[in-house]
Backbone and ligand atoms as CSV (ligand in chain L), in Angstrom:
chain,resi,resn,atom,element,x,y,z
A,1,UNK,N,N,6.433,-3.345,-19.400
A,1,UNK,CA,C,5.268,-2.715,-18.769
A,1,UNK,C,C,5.259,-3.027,-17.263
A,2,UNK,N,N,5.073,-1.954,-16.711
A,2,UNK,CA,C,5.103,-2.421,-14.923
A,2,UNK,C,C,3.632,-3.028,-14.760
A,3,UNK,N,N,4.191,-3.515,-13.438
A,3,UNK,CA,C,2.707,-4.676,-13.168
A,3,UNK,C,C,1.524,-3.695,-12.565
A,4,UNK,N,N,1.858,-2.759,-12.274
A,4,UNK,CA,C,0.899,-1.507,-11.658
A,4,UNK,C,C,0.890,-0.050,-12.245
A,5,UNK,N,N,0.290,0.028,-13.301
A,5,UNK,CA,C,0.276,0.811,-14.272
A,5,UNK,C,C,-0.689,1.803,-13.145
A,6,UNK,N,N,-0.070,3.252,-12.942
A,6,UNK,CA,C,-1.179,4.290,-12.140
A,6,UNK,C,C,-1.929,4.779,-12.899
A,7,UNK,N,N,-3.104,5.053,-12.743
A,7,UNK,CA,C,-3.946,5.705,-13.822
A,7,UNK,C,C,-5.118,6.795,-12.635
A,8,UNK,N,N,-5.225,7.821,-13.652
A,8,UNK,CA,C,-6.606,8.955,-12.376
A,8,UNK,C,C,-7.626,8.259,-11.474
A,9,UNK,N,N,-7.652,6.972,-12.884
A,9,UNK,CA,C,-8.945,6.116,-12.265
A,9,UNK,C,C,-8.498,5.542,-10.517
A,10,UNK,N,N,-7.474,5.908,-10.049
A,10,UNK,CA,C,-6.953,5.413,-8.458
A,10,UNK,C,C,-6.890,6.687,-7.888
A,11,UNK,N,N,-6.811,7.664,-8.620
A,11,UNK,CA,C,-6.811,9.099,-7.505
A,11,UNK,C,C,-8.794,9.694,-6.712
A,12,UNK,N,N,-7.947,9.675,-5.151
A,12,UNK,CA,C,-8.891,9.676,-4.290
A,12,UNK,C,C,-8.463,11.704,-4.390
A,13,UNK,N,N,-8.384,12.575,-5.440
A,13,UNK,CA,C,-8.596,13.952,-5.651
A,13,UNK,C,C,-8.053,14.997,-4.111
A,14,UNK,N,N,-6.921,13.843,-3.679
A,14,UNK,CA,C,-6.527,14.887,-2.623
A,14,UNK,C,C,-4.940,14.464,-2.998
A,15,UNK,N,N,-4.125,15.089,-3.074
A,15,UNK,CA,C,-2.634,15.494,-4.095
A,15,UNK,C,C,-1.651,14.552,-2.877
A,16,UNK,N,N,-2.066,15.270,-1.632
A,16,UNK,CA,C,-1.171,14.259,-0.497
A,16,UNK,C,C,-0.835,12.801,-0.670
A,17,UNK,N,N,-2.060,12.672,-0.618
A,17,UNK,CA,C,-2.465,11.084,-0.586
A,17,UNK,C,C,-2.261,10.500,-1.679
A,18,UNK,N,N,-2.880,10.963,-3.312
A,18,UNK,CA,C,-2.178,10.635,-4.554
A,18,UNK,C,C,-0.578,10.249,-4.481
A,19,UNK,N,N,-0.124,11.358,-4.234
A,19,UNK,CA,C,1.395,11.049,-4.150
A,19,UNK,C,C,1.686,10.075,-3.430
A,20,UNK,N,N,1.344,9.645,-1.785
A,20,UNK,CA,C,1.927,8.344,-1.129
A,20,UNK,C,C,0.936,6.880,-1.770
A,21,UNK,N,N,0.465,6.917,-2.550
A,21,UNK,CA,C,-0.287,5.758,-3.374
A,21,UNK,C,C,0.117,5.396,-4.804
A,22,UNK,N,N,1.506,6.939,-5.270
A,22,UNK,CA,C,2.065,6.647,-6.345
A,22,UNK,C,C,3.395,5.626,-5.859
A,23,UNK,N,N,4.125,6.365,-4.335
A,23,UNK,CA,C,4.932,5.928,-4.255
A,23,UNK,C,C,4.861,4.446,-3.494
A,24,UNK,N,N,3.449,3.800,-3.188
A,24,UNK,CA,C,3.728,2.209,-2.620
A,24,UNK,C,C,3.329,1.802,-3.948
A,25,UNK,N,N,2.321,2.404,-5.216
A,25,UNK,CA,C,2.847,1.566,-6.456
A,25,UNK,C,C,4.127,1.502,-7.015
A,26,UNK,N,N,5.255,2.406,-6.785
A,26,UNK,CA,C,6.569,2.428,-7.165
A,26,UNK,C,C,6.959,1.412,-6.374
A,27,UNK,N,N,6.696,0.904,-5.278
A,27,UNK,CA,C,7.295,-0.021,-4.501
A,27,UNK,C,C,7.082,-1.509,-5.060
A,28,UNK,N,N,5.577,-1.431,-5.076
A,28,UNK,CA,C,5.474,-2.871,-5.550
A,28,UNK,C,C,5.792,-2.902,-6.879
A,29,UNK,N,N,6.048,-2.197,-8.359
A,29,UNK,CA,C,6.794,-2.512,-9.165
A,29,UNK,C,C,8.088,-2.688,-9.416
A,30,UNK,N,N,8.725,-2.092,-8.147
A,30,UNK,CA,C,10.104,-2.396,-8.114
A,30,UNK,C,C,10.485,-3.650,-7.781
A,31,UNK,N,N,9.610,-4.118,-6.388
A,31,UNK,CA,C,9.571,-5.568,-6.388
A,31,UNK,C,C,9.503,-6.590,-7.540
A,32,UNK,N,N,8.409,-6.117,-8.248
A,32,UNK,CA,C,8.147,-7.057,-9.808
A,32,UNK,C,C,9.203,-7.222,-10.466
A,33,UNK,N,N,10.093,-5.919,-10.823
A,33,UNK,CA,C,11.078,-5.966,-11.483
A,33,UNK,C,C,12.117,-6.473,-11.003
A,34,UNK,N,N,12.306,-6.720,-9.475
A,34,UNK,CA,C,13.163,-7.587,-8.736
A,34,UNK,C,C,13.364,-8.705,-9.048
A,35,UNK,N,N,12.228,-9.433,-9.258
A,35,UNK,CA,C,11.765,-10.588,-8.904
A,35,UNK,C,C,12.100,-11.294,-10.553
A,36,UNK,N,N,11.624,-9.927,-11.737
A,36,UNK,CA,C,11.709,-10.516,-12.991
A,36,UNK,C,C,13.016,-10.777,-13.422
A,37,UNK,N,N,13.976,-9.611,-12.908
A,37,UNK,CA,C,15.358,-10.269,-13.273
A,37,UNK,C,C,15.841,-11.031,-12.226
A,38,UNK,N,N,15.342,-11.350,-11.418
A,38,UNK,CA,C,15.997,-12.660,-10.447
A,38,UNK,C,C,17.451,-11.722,-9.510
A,39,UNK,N,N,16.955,-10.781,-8.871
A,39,UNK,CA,C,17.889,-9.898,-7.659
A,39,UNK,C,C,17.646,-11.091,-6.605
A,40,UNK,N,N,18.718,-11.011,-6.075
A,40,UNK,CA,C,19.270,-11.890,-4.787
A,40,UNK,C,C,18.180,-11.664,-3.283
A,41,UNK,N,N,17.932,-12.110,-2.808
A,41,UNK,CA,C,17.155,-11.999,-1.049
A,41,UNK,C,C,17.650,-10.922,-0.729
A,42,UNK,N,N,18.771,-10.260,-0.805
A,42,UNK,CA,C,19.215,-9.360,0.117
A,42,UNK,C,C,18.099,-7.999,-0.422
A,43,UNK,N,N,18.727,-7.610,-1.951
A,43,UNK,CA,C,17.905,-6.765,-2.498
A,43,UNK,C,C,16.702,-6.602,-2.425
A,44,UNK,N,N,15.677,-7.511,-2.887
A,44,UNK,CA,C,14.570,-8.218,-2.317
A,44,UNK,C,C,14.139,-8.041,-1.174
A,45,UNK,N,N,14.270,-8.462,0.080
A,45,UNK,CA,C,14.265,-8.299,1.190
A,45,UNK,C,C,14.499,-6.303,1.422
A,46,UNK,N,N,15.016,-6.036,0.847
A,46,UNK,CA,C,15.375,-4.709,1.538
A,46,UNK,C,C,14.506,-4.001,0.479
A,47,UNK,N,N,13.596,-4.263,-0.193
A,47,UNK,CA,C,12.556,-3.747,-0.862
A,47,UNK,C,C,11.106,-3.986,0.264
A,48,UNK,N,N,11.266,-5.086,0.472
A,48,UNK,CA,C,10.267,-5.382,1.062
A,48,UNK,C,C,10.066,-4.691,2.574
A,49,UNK,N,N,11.268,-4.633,2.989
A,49,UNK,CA,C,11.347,-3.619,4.193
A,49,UNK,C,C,10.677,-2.282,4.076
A,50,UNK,N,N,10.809,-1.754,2.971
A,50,UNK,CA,C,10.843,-0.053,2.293
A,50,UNK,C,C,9.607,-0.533,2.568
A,51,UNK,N,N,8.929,-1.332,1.469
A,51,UNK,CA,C,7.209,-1.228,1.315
A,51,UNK,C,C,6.430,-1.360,2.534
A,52,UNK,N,N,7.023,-2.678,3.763
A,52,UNK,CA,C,6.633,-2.493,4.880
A,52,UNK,C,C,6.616,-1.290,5.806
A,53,UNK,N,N,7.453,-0.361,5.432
A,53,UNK,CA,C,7.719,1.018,6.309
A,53,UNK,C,C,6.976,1.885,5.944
A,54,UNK,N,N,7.522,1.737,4.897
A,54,UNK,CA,C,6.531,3.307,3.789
A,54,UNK,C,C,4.584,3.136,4.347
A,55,UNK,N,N,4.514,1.527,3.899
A,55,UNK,CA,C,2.747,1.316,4.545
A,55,UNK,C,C,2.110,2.340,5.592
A,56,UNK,N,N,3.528,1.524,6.457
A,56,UNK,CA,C,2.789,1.891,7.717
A,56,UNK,C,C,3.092,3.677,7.968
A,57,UNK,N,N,3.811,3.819,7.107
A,57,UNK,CA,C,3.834,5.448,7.347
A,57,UNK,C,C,2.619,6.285,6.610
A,58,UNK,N,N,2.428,5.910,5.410
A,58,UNK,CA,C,0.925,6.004,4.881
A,58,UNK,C,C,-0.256,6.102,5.257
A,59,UNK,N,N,-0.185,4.522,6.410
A,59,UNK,CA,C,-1.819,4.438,6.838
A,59,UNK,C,C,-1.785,5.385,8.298
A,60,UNK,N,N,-0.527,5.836,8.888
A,60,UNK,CA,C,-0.560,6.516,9.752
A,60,UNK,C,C,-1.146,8.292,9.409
A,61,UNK,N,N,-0.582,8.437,8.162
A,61,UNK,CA,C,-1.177,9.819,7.814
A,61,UNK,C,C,-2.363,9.798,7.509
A,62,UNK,N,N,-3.180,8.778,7.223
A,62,UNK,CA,C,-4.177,8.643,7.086
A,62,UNK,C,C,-5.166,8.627,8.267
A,63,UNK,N,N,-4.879,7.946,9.129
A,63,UNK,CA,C,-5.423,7.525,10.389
A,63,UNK,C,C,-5.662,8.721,11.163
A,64,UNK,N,N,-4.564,9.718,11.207
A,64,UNK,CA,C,-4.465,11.378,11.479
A,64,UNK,C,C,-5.338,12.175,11.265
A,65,UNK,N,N,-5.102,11.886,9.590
A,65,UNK,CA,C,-6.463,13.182,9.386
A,65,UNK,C,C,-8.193,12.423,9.635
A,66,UNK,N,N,-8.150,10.920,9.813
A,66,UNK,CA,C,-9.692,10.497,10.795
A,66,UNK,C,C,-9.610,11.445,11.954
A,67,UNK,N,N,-8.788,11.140,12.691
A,67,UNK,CA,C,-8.842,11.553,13.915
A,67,UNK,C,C,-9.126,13.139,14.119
A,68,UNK,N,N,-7.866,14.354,13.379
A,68,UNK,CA,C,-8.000,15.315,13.596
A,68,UNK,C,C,-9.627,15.994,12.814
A,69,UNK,N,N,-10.240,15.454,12.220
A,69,UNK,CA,C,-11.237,15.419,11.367
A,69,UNK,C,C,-12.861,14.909,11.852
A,70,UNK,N,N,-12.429,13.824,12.580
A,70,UNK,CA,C,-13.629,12.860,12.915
A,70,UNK,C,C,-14.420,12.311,11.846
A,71,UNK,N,N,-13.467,11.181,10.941
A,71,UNK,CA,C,-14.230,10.403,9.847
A,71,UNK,C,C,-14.714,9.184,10.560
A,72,UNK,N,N,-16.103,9.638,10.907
A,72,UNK,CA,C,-17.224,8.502,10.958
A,72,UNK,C,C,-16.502,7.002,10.540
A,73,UNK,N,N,-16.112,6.758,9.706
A,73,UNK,CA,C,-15.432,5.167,8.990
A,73,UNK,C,C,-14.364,4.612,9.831
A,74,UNK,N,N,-13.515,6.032,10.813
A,74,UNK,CA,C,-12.283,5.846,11.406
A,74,UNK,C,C,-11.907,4.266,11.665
A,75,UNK,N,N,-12.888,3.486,12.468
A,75,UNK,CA,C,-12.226,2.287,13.250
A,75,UNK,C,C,-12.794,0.956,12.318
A,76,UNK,N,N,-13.774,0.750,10.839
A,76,UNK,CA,C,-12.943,0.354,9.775
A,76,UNK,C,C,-12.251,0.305,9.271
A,77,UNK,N,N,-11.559,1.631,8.741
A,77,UNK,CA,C,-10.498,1.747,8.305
A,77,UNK,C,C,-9.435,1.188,9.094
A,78,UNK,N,N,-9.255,2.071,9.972
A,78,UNK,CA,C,-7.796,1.320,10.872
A,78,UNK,C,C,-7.501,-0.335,10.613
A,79,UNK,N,N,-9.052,-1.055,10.571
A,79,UNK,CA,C,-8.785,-2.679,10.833
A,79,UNK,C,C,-8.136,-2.761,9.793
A,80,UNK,N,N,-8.653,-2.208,8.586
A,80,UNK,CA,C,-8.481,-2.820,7.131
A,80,UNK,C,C,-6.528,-2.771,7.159
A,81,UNK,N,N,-6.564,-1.403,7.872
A,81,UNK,CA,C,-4.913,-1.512,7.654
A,81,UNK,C,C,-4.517,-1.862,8.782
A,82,UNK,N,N,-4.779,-2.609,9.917
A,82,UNK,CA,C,-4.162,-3.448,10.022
A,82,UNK,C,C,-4.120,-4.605,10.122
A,83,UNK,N,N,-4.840,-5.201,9.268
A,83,UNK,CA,C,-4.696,-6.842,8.859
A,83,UNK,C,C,-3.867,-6.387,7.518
A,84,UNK,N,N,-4.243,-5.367,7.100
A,84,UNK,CA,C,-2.998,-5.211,5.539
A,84,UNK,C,C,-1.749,-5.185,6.256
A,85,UNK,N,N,-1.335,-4.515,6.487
A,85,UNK,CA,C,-0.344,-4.854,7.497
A,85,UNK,C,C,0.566,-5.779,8.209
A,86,UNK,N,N,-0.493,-6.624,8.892
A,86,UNK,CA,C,-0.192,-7.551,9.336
A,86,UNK,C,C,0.267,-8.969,8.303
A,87,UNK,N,N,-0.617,-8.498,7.015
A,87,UNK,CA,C,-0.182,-9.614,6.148
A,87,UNK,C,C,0.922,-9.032,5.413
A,88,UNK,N,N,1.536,-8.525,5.167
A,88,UNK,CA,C,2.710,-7.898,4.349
A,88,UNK,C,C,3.401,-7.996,5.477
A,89,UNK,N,N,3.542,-8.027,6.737
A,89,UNK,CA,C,4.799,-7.990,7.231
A,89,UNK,C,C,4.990,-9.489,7.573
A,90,UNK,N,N,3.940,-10.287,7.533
A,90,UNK,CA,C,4.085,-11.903,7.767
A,90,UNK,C,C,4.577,-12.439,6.516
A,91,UNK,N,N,4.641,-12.021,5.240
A,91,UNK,CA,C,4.859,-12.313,4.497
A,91,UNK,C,C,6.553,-12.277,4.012
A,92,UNK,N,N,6.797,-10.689,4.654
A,92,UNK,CA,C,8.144,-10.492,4.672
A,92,UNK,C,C,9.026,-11.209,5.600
A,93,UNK,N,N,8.735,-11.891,6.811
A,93,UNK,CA,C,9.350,-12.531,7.830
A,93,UNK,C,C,9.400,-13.874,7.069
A,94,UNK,N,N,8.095,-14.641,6.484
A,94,UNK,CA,C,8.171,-15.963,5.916
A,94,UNK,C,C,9.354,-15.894,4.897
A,95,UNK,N,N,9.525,-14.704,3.762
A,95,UNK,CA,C,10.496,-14.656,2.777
A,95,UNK,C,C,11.927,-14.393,3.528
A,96,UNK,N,N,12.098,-13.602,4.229
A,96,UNK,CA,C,13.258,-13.178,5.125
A,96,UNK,C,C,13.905,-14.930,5.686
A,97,UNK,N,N,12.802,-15.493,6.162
A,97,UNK,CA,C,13.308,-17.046,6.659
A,97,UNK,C,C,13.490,-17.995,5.932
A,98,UNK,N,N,13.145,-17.567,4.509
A,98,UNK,CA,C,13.296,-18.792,3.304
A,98,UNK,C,C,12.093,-19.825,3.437
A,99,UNK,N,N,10.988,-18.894,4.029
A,99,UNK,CA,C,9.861,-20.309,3.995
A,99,UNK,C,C,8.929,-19.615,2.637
A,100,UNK,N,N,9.286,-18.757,1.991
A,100,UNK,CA,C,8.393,-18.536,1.158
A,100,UNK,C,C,9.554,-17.487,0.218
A,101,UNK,N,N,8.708,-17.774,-1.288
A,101,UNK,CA,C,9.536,-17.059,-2.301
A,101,UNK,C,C,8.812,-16.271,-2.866
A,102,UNK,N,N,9.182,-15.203,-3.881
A,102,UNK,CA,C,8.703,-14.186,-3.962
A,102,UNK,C,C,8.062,-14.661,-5.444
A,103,UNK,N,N,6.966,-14.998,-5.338
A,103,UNK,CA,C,6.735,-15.077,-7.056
A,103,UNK,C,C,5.398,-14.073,-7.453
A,104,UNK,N,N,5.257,-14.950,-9.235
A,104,UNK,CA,C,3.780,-14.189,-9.810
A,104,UNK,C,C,2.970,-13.929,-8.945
A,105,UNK,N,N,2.401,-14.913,-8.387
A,105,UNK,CA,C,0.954,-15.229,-7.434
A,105,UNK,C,C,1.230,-13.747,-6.561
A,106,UNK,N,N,2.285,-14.083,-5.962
A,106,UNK,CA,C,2.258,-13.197,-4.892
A,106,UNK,C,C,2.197,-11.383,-5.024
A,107,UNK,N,N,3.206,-11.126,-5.860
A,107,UNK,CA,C,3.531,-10.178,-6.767
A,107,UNK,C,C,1.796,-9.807,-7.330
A,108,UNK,N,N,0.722,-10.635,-7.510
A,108,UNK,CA,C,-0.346,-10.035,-8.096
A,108,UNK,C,C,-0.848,-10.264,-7.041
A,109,UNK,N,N,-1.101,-10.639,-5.584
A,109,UNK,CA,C,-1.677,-10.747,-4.299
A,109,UNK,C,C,-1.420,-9.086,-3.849
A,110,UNK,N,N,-0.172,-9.138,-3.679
A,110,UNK,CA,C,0.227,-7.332,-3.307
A,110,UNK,C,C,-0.142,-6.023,-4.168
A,111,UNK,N,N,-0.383,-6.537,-5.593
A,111,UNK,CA,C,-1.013,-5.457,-6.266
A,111,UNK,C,C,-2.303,-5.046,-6.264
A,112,UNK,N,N,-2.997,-6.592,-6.395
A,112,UNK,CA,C,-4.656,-6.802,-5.528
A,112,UNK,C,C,-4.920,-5.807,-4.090
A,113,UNK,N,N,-4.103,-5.902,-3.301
A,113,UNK,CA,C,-4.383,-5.588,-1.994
A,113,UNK,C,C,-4.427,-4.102,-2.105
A,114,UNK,N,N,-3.566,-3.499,-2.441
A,114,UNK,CA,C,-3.356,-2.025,-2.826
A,114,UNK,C,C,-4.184,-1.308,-3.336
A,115,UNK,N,N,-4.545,-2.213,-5.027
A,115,UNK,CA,C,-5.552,-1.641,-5.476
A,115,UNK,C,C,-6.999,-1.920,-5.070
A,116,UNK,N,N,-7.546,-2.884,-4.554
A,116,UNK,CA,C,-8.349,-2.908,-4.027
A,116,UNK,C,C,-8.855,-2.097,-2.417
A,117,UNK,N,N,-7.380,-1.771,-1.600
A,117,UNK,CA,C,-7.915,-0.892,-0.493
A,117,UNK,C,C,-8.508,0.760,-1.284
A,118,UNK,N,N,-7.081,1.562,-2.488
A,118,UNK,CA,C,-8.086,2.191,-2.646
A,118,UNK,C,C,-9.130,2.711,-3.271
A,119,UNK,N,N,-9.378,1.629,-3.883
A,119,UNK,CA,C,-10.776,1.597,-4.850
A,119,UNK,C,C,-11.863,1.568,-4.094
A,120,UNK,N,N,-11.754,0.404,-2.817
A,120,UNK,CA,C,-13.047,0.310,-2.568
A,120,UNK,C,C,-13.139,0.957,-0.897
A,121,UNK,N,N,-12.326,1.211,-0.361
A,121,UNK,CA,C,-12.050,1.749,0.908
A,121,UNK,C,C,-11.068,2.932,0.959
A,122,UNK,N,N,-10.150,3.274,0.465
A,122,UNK,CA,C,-9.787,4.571,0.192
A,122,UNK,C,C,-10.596,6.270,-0.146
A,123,UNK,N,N,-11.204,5.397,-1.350
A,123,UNK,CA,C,-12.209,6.177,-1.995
A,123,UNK,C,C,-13.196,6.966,-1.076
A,124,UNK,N,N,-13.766,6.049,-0.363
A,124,UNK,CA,C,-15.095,6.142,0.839
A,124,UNK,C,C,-14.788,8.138,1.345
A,125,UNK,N,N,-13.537,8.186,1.420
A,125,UNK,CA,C,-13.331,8.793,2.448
A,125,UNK,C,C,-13.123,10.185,1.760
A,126,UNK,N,N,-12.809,9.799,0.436
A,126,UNK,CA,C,-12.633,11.292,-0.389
A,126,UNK,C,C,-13.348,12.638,-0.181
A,127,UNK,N,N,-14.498,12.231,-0.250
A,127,UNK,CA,C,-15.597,13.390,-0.348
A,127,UNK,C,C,-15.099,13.985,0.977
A,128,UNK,N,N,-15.894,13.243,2.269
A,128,UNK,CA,C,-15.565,14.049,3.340
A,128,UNK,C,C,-14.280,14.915,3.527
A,129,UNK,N,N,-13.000,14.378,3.444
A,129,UNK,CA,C,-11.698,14.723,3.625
A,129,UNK,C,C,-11.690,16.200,2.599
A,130,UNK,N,N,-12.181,16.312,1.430
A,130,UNK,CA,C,-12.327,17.360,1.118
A,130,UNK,C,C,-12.843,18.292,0.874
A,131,UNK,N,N,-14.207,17.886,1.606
A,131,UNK,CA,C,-14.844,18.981,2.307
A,131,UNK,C,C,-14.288,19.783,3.512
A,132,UNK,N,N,-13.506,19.116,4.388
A,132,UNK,CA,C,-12.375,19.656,4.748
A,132,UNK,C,C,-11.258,20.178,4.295
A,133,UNK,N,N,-11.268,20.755,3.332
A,133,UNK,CA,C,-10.308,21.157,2.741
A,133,UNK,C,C,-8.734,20.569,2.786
A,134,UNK,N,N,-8.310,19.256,2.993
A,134,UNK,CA,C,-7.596,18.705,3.076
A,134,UNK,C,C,-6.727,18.397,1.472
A,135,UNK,N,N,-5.709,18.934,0.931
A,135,UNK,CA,C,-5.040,18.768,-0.543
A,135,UNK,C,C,-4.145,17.439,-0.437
L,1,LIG,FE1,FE,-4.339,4.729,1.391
L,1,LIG,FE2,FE,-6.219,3.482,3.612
L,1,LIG,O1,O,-4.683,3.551,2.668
């Protein structure tokens, strides 16, 4: 069973965005499964890169349609992603340097973070965005 089972109950009802929230849960279960059969740093590491990239390519499409839109929430949001951000890529530099290993704890820290941005801050933004007709 993957550690991030997707379910409707996470879809914010706009198809774009569904899809890049399927694919950073594909990320962090790939990690899990990294981690469960014991893949080497390199592999590892170059997962963690993907998830760091992919993020920030995510919260950038996101940040877009605030802007081209004018979502009132805009400069919450932004913070939220970037202290998310900022902690996933500190995290990847600590593992990259061997000051930190990739375990359970952590592995359910990154699934926490995810699912909690869009449950409780993702969500926020649904309605408006598709009242704009945004898919
Ligand atoms: Fe889907 Fe605000 O990240």
């Amino acid at each position: 069973m993957s550690l991030f089972e997707w379910s409707d109950k996470f879809s914010v009802e706009i198809t774009s965005i569904d899809e890049q929230h399927k694919k950073l849960v594909n990320f962090i279960n790939n990690l899990d499964d990294a981690m469960i059969v014991g893949k080497g740093k390199h592999v590892i590491g170059g997962i963690l890169d993907g998830l760091v990239h992919y993020t920030i390519e995510h919260f950038d499409y996101e940040e877009q349609l605030f802007d081209t839109h004018g979502y009132p929430d805009a400069d919450a949001h932004k913070k939220e992603h970037k202290d998310l951000v900022a902690q996933v890529a500190r995290f990847k530099q600590s593992f990259k340097s061997g000051k930190e290993e990739l375990t359970k704890d952590l592995m359910d820290f990154l699934k926490d973070w995810l699912m909690n941005h869009i449950m409780d801050i993702d969500k926020k933004y649904s309605p408006f965005l598709k009242d704009k007709n945004i898919s």
